[in-house]
C-alpha positions in Angstrom: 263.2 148.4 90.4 261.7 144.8 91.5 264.8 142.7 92.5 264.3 138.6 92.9 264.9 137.7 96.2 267.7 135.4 97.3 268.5 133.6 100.6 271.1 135.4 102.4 273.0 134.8 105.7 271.7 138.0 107.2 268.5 137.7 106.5 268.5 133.8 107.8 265.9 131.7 110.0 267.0 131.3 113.3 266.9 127.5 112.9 270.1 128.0 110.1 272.2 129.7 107.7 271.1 130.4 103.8 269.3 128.4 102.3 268.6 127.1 98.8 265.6 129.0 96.7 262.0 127.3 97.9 263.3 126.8 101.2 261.3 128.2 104.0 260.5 131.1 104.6 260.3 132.3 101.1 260.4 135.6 101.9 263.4 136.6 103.8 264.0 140.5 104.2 261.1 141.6 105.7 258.8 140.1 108.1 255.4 139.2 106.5 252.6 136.8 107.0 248.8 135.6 106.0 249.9 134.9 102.3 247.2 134.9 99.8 248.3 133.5 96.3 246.9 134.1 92.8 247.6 132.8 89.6 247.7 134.6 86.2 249.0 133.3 83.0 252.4 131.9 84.3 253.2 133.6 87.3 251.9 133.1 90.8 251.4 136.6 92.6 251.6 136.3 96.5 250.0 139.4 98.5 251.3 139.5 102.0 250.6 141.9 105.0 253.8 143.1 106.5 254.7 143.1 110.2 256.5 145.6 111.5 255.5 145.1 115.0 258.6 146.7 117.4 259.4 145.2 121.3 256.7 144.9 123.4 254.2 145.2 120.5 251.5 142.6 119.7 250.7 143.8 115.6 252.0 146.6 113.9 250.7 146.1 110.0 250.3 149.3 108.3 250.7 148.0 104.3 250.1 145.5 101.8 253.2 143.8 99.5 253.0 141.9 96.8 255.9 139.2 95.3 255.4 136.7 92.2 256.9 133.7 90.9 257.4 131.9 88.1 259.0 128.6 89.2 258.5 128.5 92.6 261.6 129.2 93.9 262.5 133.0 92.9 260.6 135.9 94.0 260.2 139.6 92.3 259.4 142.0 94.9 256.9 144.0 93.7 256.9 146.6 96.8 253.7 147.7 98.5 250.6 147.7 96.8 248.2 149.4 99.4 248.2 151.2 102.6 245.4 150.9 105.1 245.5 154.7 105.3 244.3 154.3 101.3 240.9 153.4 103.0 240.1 156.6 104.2 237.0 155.2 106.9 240.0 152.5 108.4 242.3 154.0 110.8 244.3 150.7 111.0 245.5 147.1 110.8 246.3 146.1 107.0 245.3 142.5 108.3 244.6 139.7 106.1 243.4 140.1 102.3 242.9 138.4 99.4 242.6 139.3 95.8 241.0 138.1 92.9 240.7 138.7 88.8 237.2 139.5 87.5 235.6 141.4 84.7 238.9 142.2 83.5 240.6 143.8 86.8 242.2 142.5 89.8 239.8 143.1 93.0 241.1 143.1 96.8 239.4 142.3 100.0 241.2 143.2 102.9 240.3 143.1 106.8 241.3 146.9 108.7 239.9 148.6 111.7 237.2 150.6 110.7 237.0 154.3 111.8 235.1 155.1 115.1 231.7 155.5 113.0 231.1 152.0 112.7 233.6 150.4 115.6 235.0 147.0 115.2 237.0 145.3 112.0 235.5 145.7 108.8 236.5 144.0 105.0 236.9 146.7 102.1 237.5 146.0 98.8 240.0 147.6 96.3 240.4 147.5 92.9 243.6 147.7 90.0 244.6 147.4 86.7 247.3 145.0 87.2 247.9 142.5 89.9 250.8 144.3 91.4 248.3 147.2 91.4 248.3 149.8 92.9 244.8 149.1 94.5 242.4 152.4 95.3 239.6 152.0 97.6 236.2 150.3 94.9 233.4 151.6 96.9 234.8 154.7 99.4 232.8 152.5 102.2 233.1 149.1 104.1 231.7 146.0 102.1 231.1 144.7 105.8 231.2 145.8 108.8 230.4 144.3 112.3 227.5 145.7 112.8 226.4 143.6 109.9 227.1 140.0 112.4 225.9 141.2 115.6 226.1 137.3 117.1 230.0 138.0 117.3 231.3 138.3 120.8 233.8 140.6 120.2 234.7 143.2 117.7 237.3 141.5 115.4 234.8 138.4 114.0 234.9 140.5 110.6 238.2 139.7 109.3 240.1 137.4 107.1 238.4 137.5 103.7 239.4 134.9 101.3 236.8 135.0 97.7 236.3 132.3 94.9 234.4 132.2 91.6 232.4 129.4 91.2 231.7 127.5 87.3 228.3 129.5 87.1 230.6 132.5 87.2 228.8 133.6 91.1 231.6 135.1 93.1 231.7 134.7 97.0 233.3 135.7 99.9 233.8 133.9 103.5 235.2 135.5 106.4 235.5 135.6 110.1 237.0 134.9 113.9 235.1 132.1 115.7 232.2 132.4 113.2 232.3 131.6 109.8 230.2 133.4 107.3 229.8 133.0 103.6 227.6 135.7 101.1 227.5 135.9 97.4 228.8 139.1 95.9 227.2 140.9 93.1 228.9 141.1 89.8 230.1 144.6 90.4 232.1 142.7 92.8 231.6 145.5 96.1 228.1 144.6 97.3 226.9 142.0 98.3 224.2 139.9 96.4 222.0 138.1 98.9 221.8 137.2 103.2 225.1 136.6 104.9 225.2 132.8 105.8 227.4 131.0 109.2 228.9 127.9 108.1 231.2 127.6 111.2 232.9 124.6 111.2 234.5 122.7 114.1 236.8 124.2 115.8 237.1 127.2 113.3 239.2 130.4 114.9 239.7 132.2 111.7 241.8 132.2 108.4 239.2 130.5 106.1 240.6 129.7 102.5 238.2 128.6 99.9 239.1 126.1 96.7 237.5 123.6 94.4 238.7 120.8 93.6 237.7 117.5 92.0 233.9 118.7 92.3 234.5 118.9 96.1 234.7 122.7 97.7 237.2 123.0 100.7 237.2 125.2 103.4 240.5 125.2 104.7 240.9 127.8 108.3 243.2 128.3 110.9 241.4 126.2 113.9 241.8 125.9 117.8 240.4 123.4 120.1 240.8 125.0 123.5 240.9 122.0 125.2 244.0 120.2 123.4 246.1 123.2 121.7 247.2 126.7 122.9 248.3 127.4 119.1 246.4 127.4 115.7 246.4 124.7 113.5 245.3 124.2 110.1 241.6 122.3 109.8 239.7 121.9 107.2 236.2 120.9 105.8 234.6 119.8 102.2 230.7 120.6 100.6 229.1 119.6 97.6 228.0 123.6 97.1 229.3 126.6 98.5 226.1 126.9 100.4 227.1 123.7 102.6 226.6 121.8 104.3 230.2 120.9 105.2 231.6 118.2 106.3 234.4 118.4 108.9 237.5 116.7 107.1 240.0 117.2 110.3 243.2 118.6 111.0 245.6 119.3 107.9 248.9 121.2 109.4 250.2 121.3 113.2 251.0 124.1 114.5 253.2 126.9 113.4 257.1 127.1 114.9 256.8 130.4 117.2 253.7 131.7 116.1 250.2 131.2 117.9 248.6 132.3 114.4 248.2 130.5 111.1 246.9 131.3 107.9 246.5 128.8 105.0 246.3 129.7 101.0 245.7 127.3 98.2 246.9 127.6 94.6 247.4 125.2 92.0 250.4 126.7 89.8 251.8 124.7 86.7 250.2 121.4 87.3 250.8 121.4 91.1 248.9 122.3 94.4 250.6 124.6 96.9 249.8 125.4 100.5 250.9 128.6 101.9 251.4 128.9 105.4 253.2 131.8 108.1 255.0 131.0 111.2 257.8 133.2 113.5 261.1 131.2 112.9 262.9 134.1 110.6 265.5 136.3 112.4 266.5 139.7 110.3 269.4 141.1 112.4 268.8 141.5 115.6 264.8 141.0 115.5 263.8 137.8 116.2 260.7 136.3 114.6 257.4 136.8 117.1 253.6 137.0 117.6 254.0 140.3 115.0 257.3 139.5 113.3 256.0 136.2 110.9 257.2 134.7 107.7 255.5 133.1 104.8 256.2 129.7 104.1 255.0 126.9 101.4 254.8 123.3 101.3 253.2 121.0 98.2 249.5 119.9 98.5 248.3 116.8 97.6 244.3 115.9 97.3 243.5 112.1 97.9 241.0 110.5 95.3 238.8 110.1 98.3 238.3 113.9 98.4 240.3 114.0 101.8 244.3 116.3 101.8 247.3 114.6 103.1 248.3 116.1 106.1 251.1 118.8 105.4 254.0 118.4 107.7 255.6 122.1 108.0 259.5 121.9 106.6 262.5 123.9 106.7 263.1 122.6 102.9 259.6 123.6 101.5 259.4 123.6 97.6 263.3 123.5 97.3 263.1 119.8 97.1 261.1 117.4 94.9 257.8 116.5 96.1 257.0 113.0 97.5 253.9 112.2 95.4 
């Protein structure tokens, strides 16, 4: 039975006691993170990754969940949607994932560790009925796989899918660590249709996000400039066309508390735009919030007429309070 989720002293951030519904983190009895909204009809669906990473581990992410909304404030736990044992060439990491409706089904893209045939992270996609699924492996093989981007440097540059329909109805999908790519998929919606194109922008580390807005497409990632910042911030970049080129818009978030990681989603949900973040400030018991112990948080979104984002500052309050437009 899915239960709506309430704020409870146990299940409190370290930084206080309960708090009111839409305060951060959202999510309070389990440690999640890399929060991937979708909208249908009038509910906002949320698909998380769950940490379950135990002392002295770095990541331990073995599932999928998936919560939804209908004001913003109370979440239905809809329970696990997918394991990373349901792709049966991945042997593990249920890293980050997005999913999207086409063609009359929900479709999930989701970064694992692929199987010691093709070494290296890899991006399947699964498919559902219904958005709280469950999802079954679409194709029985990766979509991509890293020997697909051999200028990588290491074995984890194929991760972090985030897909978008554009108006001609084209579907696409960008990825990546420290290169971004971008390739249009095919309306079957597990191969791809075309080359595989970088469009790293400054400063990109991973996370990308991809919306429209006002004619303008934004490419919003978790960055890291080496030489100012040991954690990930938010960054972000605008094109004419999904094909670029894009323009490098700046920074949009700080850091997150306690975490080294990031991870921005975008959704606009009954008439207002929403940025979904992660960061390591929830305690549950006696584990403290970590590297691989994050929580999802949210904060409002507002586009400037100029085609530029006003910075988010990160907030214990989140949605619980009005925003400041």
């Amino acid at each position: 039975m899915a239960a709506i989720m309430v704020a409870l002293p146990s299940h409190a951030p370290a930084q206080g006691p309960a708090a009111p519904p839409g305060a951060n983190p959202i999510i309070r009895d389990r440690f999640t993170a890399d929060p991937a909204p979708l909208v249908i009809g009038d509910r906002l669906y949320l698909y998380v990754g769950h940490d379950e990473a135990g002392p002295g581990e770095m990541f331990n992410m073995r599932e999928w969940l998936v919560y939804s909304t209908a004001d913003m404030r109370h979440w239905t736990d809809h329970g696990p949607i997918m394991a990373v044992t349901d792709f049966k060439w991945a042997k593990k990491d249920a890293w980050a994932a997005q999913a999207i409706a086409r063609n009359g089904r929900y479709w999930f893209y989701a970064a694992v560790e692929h199987d010691d045939t093709r070494p290296g992270k890899a991006i399947g996609v699964a498919v559902s009925d219904s958005p709280t699924g469950p999802f079954v492996d679409a194709r029985g093989s990766a979509l991509i796989t890293n020997a697909m981007t051999p200028k990588g440097t290491h074995s984890w540059e194929d991760i972090d899918p985030t897909v978008l329909t554009d108006d001609d109805g084209t579907t696409w999908i960008a990825w990546g660590n420290r290169q971004a790519y971008i390739a249009r998929l095919k309306p079957n919606m597990i191969e791809l249709d075309g080359p595989i194109t970088e469009i790293t922008p400054p400063h990109f580390e991973e996370g990308p996000w991809l919306h429209k807005h006002g004619g303008l497409y934004y490419l919003t990632y978790a960055s890291l400039d080496r030489t100012l910042h040991s954690d990930e911030r938010v960054s972000y970049a605008t094109a004419r066309s999904l094909r670029g080129p894009w323009t490098y818009r700046g920074e949009l978030t700080g850091s997150a508390r306690n975490s080294f990681t990031i991870h921005p989603g975008i959704a606009e949900f009954r008439g207002r735009w929403y940025l979904f973040l992660h960061n390591a400030a929830l305690r549950i018991g006696d584990r403290e919030g970590a590297l691989g112990r994050r929580a999802v948080t949210v904060e409002y979104l507002h586009h400037n007429r100029d085609g530029t984002l006003r910075p988010v500052v990160q907030t214990d309050a989140g949605v619980s309070v009005p925003p400041s437009d």
